[in-house]
C-alpha positions as CSV (number, residue, x, y, z in Angstrom):
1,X,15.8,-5.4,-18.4
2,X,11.9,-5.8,-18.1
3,X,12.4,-4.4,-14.1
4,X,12.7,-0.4,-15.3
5,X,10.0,-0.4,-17.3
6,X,7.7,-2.6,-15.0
7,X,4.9,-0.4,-12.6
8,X,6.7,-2.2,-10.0
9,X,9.9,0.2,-10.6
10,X,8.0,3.5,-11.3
11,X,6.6,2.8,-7.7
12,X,10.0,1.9,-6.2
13,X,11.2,5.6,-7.6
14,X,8.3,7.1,-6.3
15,X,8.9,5.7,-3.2
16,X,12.6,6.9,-3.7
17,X,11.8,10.3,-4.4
18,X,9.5,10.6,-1.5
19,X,12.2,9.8,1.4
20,X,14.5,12.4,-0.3
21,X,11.8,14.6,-0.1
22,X,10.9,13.6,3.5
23,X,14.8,13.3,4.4
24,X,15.3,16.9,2.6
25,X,13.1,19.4,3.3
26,X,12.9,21.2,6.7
27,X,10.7,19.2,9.0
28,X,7.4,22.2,8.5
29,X,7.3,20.6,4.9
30,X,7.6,17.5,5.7
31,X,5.0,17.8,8.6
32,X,2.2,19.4,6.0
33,X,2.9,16.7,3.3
34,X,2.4,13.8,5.8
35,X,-1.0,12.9,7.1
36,X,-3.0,14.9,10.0
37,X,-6.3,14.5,11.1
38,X,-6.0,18.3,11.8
39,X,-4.9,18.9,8.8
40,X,-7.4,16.9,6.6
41,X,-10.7,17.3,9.6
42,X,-10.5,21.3,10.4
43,X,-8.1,22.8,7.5
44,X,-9.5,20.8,4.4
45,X,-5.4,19.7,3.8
46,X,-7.1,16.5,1.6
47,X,-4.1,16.7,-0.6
48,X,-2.1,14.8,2.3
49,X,-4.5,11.8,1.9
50,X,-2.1,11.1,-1.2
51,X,1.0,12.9,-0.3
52,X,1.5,10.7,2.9
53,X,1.7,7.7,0.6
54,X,5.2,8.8,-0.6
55,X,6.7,11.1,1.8
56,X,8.7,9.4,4.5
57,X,11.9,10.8,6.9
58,X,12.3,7.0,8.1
59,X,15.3,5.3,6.5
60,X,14.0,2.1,7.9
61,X,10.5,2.5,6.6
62,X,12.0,3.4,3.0
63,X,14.4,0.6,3.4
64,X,11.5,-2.1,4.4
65,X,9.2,-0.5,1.6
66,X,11.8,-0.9,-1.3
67,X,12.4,-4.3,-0.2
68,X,8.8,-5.0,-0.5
69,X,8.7,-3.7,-3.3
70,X,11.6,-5.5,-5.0
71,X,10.4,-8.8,-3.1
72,X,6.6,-8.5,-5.3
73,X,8.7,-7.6,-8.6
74,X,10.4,-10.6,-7.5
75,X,7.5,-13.2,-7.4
76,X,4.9,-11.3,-9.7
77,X,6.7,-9.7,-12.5
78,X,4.0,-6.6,-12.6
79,X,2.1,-8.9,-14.3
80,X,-1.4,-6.7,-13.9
81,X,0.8,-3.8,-15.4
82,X,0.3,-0.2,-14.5
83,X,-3.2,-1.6,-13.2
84,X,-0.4,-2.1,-10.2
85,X,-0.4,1.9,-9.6
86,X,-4.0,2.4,-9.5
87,X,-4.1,-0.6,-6.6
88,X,-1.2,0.9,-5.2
89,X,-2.4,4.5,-5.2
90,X,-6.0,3.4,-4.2
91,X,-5.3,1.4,-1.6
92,X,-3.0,3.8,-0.2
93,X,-5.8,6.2,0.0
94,X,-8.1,3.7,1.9
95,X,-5.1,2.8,4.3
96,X,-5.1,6.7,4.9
97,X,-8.7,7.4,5.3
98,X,-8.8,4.4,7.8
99,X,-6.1,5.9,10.1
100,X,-8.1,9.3,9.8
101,X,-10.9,7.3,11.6
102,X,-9.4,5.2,14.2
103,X,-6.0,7.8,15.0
104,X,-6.3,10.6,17.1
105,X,-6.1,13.7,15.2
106,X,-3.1,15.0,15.8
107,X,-1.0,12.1,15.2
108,X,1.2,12.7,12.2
109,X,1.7,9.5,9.5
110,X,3.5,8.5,6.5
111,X,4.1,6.0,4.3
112,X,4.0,3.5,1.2
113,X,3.1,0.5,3.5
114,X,-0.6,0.6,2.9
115,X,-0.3,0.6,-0.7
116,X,2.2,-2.1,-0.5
117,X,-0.2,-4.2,1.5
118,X,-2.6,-3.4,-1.2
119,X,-0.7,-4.6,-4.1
120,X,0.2,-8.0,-1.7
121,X,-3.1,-8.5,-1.3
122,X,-4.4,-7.8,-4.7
123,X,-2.2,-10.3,-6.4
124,X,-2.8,-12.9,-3.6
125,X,-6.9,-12.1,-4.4
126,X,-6.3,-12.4,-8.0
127,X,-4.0,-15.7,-7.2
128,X,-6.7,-17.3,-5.4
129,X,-9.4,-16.6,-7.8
130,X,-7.0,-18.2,-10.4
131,X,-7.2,-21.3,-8.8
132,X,-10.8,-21.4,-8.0
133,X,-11.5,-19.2,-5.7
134,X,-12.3,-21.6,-2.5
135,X,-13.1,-19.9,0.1
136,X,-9.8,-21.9,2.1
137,X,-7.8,-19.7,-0.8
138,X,-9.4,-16.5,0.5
139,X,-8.8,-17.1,4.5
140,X,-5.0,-17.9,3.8
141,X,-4.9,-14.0,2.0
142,X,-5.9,-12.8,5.2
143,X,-3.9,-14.8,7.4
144,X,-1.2,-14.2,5.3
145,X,-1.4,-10.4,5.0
146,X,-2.5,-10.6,8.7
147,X,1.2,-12.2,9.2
148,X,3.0,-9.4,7.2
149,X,1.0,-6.8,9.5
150,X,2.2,-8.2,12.8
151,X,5.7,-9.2,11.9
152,X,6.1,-5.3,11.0
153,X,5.0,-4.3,14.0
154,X,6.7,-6.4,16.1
155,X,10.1,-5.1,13.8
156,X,8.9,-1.3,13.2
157,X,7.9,0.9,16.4
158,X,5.2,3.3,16.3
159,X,4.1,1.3,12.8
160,X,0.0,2.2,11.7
161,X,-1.9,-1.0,11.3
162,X,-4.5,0.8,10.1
163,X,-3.5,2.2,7.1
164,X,-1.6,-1.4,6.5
165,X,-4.8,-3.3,7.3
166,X,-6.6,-1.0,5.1
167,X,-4.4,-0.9,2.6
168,X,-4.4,-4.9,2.2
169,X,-8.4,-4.2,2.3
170,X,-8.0,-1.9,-0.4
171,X,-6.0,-4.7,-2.5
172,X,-8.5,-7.6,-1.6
173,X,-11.2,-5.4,-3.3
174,X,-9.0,-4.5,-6.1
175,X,-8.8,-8.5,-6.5
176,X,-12.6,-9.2,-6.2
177,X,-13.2,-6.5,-8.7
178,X,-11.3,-7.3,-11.5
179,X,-12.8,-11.0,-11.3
180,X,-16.2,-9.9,-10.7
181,X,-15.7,-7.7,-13.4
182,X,-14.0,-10.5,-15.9
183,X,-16.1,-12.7,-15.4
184,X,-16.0,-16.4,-14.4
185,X,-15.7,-17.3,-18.3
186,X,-12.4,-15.9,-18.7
187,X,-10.8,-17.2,-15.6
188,X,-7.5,-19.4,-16.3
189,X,-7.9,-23.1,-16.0
């Protein structure tokens, strides 16, 4: 089955691994793998810009996440390949470094969301550059990701936008690049 060998699935364990982690260890742990802005501002703890992408103690975040995740198997295949995991892992970052910015400092955050919202976004990009690239193709990414982002806050408390807003950010880029980067000449007719 073309699913467990897909980037899709190696993200999905990931994911896996990092609520049993975050359901596991004693809370201390979990608290200095998550993100801070204490931690990363005054104790140089950058490591939790990319540890926060995985480790969760929320069943219902995990839960949503793997659905996501399943749901973009679902629909794309992991059709850019393992180029999935660097948009993943990258956007991620960017929905991390965003909530840095705009969160107070000590509020503690976790989760794959914003590299979730990345990968969204970076197929949709790649999608609308696929069929032309009209600028009408572009706005519905937004709108669209701009959907997911409120229907998950309305459903999740305490959810971080920023990181998810980001993190689609972070996949729209992703998108632009590796057109920019291809080239109109090679695009799919």
């Amino acid at each position: 089955m073309k699913l467990f060998r897909s980037a899709s699935f190696l993200l999905m364990v990931s994911i896996a691994l990092g609520f049993a982690l975050g359901a596991s260890l004693p809370p201390y742990t979990v608290y200095a793998l998550m993100l801070s802005g204490i931690g990363v501002k005054e104790y140089g703890l950058y490591f939790e810009l990319f540890t926060a992408i995985f480790v969760t103690p929320s069943l219902a975040d995990f839960l949503f996440n793997e659905v996501a995740m399943a749901w973009l198997y679902s629909w794309y295949r992991s059709e850019a390949g393992y180029k999935e995991v660097i948009v993943f892992l990258g956007s991620g970052v960017l929905g991390n470094l965003a909530s840095l910015y705009f969160l107070p400092p000590n509020v503690l955050t976790s989760g794959a969301s914003g590299g979730i919202m990345g990968v969204f976004a970076y197929y949709l990009t790649r999608d609308a550059f696929l069929r032309g690239a009209k600028i009408k193709d572009l706005v519905y990414v937004f709108f669209f990701v701009g959907y997911v982002i409120v229907f998950s806050a309305v459903l999740f408390q305490n959810v971080n936008n920023f990181a998810h807003l980001f993190g689609a950010l972070g996949g729209v880029i992703a998108g632009v690049a590796e057109y920019s980067l291809k080239g109109r000449g090679d695009r799919a007719e």
